[in-house]
Backbone as a chain_set.jsonl record, in Angstrom:
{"seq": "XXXXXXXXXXXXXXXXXXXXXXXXXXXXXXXXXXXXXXXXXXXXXXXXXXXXXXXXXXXXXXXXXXXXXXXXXXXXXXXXX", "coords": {"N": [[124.985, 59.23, 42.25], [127.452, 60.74, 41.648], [130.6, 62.922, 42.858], [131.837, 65.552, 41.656], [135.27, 66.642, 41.394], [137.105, 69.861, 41.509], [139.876, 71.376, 39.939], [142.188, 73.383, 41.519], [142.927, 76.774, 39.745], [145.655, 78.986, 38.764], [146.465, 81.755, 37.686], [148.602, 83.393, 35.575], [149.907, 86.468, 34.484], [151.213, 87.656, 31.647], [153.673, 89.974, 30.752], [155.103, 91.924, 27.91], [157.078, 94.571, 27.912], [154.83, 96.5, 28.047], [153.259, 95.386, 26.597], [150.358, 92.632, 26.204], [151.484, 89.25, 26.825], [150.512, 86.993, 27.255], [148.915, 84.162, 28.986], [150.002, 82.263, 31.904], [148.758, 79.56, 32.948], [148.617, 77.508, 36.074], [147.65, 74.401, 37.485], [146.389, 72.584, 39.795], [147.763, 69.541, 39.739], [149.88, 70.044, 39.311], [149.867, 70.42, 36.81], [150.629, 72.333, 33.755], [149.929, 75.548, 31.498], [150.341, 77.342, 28.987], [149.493, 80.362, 27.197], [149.368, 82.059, 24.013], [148.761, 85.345, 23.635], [146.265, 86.306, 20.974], [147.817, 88.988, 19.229], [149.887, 88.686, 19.892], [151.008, 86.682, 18.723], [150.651, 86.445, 16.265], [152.405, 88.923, 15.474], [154.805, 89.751, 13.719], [157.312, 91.258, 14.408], [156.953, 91.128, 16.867], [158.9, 90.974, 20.591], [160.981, 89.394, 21.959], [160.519, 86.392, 23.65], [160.602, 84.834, 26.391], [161.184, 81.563, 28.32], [161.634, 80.029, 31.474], [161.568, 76.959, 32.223], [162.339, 75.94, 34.91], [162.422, 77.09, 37.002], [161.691, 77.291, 40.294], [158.712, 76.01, 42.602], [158.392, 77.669, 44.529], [158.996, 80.227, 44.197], [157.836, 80.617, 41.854], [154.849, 80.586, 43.392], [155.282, 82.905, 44.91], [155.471, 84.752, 43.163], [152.973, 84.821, 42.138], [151.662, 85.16, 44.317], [152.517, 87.572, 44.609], [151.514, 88.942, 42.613], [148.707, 88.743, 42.529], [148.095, 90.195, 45.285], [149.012, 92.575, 44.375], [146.933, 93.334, 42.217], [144.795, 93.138, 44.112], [145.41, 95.536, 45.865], [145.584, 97.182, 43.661], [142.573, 97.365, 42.87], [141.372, 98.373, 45.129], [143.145, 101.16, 45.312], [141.362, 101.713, 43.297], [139.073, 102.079, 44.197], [139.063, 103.726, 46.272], [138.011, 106.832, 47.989]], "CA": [[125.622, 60.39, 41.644], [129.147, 61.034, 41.908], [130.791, 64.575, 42.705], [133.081, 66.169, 40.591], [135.92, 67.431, 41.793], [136.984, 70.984, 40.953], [140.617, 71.594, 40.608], [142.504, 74.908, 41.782], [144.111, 77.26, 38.754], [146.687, 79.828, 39.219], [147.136, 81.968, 36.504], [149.571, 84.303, 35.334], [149.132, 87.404, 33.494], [152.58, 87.989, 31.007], [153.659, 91.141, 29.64], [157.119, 92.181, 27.898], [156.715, 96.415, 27.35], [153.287, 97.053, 28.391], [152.305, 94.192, 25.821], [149.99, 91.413, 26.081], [152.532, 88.199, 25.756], [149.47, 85.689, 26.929], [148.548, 83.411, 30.118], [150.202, 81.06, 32.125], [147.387, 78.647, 33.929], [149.403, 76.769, 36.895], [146.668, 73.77, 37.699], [146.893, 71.786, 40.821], [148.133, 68.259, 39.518], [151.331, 70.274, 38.939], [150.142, 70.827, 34.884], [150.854, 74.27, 33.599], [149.548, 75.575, 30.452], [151.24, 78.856, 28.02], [148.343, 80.724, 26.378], [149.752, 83.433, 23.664], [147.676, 86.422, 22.921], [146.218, 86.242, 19.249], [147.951, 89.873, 18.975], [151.171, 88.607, 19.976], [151.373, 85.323, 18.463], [150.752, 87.094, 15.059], [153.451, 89.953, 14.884], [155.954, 88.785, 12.942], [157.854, 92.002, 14.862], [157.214, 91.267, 18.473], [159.956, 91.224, 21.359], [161.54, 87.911, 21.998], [160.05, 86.122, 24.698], [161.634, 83.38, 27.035], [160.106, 81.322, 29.293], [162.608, 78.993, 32.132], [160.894, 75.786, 32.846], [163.25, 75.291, 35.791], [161.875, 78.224, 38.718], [161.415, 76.743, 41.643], [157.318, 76.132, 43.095], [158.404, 78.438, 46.071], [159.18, 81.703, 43.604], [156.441, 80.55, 41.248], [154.149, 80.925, 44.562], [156.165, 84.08, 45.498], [155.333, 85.693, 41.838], [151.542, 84.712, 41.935], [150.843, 85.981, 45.15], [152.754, 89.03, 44.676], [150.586, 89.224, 41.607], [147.411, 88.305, 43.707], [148.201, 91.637, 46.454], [149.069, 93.704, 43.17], [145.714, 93.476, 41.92], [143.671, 93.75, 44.866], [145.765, 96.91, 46.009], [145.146, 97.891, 42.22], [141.163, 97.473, 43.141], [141.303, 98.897, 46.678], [142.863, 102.102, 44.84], [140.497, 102.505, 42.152], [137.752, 102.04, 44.623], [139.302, 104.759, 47.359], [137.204, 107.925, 47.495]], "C": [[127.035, 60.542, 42.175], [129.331, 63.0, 41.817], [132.212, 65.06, 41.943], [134.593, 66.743, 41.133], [137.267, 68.304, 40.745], [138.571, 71.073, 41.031], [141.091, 73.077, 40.878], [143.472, 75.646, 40.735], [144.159, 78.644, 39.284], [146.824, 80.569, 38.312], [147.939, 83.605, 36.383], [149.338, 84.917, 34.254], [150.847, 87.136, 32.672], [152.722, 88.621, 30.267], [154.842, 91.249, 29.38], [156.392, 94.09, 27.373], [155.661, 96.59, 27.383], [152.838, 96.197, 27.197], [152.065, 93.059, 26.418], [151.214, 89.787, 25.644], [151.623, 87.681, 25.39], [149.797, 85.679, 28.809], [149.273, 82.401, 30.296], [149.454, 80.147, 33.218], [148.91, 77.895, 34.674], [148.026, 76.196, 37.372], [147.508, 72.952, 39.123], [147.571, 70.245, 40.857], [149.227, 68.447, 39.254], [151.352, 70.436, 36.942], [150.142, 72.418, 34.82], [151.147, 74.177, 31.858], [150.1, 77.19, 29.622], [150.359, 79.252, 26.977], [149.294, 81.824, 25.824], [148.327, 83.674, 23.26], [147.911, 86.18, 22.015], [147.805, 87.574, 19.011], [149.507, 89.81, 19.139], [151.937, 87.818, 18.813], [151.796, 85.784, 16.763], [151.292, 88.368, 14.509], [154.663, 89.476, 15.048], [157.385, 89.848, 13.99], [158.144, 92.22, 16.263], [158.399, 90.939, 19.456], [160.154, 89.847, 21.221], [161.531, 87.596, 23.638], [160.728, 84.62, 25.34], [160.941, 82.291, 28.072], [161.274, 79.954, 30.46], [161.675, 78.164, 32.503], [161.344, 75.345, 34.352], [163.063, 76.215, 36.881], [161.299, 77.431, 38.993], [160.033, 77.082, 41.866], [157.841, 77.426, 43.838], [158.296, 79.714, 45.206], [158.114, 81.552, 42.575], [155.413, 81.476, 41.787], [154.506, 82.357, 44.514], [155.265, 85.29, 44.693], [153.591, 85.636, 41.4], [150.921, 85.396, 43.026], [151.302, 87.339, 45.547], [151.507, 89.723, 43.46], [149.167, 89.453, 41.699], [147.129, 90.168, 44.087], [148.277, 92.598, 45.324], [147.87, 94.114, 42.676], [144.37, 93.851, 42.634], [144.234, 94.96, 45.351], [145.338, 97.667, 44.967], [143.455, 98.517, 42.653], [141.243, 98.608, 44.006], [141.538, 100.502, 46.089], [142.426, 102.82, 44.35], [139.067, 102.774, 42.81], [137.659, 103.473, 45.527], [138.407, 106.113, 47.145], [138.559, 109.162, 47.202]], "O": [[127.37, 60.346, 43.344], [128.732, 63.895, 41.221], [133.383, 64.683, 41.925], [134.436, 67.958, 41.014], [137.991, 67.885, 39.842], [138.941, 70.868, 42.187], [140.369, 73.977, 40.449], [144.658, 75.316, 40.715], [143.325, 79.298, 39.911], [147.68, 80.012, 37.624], [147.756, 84.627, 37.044], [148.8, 84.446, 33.252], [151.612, 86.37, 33.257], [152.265, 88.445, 29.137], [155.727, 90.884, 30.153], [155.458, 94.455, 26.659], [155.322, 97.039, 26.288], [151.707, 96.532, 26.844], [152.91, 92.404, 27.029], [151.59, 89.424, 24.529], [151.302, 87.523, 24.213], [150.391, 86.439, 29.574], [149.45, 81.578, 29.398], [149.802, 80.228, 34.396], [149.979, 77.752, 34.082], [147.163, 77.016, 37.685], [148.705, 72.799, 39.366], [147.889, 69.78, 41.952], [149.926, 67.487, 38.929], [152.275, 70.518, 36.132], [149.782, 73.324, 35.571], [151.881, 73.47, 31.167], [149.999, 78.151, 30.385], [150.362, 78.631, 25.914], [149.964, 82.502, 26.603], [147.36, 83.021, 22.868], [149.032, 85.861, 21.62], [148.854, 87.051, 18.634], [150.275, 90.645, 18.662], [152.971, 88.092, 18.204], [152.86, 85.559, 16.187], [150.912, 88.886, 13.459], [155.331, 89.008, 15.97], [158.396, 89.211, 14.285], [158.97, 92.946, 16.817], [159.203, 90.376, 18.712], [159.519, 89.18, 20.404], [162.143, 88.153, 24.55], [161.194, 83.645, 24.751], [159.868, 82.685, 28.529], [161.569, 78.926, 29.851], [160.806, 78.661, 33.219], [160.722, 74.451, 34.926], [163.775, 75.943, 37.848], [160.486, 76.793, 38.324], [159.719, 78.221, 41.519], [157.33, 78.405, 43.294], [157.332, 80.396, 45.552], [157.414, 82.558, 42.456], [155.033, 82.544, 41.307], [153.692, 83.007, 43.858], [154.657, 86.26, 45.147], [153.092, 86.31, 40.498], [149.908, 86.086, 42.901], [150.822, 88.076, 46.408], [150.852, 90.76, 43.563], [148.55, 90.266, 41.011], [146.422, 91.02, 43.55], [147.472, 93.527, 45.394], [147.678, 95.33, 42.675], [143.37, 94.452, 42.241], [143.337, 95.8, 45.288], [144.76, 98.733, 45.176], [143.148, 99.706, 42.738], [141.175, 99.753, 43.557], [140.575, 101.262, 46.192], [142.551, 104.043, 44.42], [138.149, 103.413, 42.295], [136.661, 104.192, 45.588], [138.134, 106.383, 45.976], [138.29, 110.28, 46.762]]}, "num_chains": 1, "name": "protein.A"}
């Protein structure tokens, strides 16, 4: 039997004005994937979205694990008595 190995994804939430843009998966082989929301993808009216291929891993990192602490502080608050 052989074992599989699992890799590690990163993903990124992306909003422009309290809207849904979509997902960006960051995978460990260095691939990175750009999911739009249905809800976006299909208003002919939505904001105009950009995306730089060219940020640096380090602020990538920076912006995921600020994103990370954002969410579990988020928790931690909703849990507080």
């Amino acid at each position: 039997m052989s074992e599989a190995q699992v890799d590690q994804i990163n993903v990124l939430k992306l909003s422009l004005y309290e809207r849904l843009v979509g997902y960006l998966a960051g995978f460990q082989g260095g691939r990175n994937v750009l999911s739009f929301a249905d809800d976006f993808k299909n208003n002919a009216g939505r904001p105009t979205f950009s995306l730089n291929s060219r940020v640096s891993i380090r602020l990538f990192e920076e912006i995921i694990n600020h994103a990370i602490i954002n969410d579990k502080f988020g928790a931690v608050l909703k849990t507080a008595p």
